[in-house]
C-alpha positions in Angstrom: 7.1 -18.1 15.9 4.6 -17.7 13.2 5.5 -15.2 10.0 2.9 -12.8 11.0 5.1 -12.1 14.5 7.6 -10.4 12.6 7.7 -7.1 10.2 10.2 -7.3 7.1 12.2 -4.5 6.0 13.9 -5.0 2.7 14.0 -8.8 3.3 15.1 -8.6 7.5 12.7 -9.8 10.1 11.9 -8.1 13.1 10.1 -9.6 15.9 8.1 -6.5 16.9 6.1 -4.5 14.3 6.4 -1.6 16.6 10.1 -1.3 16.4 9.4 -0.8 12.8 7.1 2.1 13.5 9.1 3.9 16.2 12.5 3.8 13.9 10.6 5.4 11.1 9.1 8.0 13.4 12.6 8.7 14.3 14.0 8.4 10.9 11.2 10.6 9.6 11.5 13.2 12.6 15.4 13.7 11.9 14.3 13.9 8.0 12.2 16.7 8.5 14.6 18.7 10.7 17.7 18.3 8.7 15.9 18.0 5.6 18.4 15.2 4.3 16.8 11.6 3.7 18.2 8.1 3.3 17.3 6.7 0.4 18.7 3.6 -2.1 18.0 1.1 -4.4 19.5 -1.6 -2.9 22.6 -1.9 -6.0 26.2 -0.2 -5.7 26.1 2.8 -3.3 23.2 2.2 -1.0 22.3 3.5 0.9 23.1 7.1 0.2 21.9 10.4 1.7 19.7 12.5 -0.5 18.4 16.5 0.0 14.8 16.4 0.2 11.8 19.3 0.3 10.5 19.0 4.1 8.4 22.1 3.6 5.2 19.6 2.4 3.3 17.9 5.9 2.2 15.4 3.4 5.5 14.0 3.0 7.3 11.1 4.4 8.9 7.9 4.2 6.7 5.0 2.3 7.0 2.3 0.4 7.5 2.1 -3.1 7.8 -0.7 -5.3 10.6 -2.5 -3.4 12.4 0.0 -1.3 11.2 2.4 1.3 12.3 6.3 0.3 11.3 9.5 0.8 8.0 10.4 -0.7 6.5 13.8 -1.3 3.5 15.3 -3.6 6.0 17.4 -4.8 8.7 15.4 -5.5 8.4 14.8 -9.6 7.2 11.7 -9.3 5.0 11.0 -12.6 4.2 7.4 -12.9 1.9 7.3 -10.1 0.0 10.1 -8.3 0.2 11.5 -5.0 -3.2 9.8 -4.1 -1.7 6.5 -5.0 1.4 7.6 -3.3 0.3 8.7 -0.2 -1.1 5.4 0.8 2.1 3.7 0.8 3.5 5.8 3.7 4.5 4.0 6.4 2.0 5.5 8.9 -0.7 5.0 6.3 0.1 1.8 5.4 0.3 -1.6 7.8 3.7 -3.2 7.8 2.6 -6.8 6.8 1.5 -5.4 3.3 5.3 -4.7 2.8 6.5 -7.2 0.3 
């Protein structure tokens, strides 16, 4: 199979981009109600649960510089804006661009 058949999470291959999409939805969906995120940095301790603010629609899982996390306009996040930001979520965002 060619590179483009599969989606890469944190360096793991999966055959089918949409299993990507559907475990996010899920992840995302059990985020929301629980209001309890997984989150990491890939170094000692990760991944690790972390309470998140579900009250913002806008928020949800994304990718940041080499991780996905939780990502909210609200969230303290300084270096980069929201509008930056919000294109990196996963449901904003097409997998392949995922480095």
């Amino acid at each position: 199979m060619e590179e483009k058949d599969y989606v890469r999470i944190k360096g793991v291959a999966m055959k089918n981009r949409e299993k990507e999409k559907i475990f996010l939805e899920k992840l995302e969906a059990l985020t929301k109600k629980t209001g309890i995120a997984v989150a990491g940095c890939g170094c000692c301790g990760s991944p690790y649960l972390l309470k998140v603010d579900i009250n913002d629609p806008k928020a949800g899982y994304g990718y940041g510089d080499s991780d996905l996390q939780w990502m909210s306009p609200n969230d303290g996040y300084v270096s980069k804006p929201w509008d930056e930001r919000e294109k990196r979520l996963y449901r904003n965002e097409r997998s392949e661009n995922v480095k």
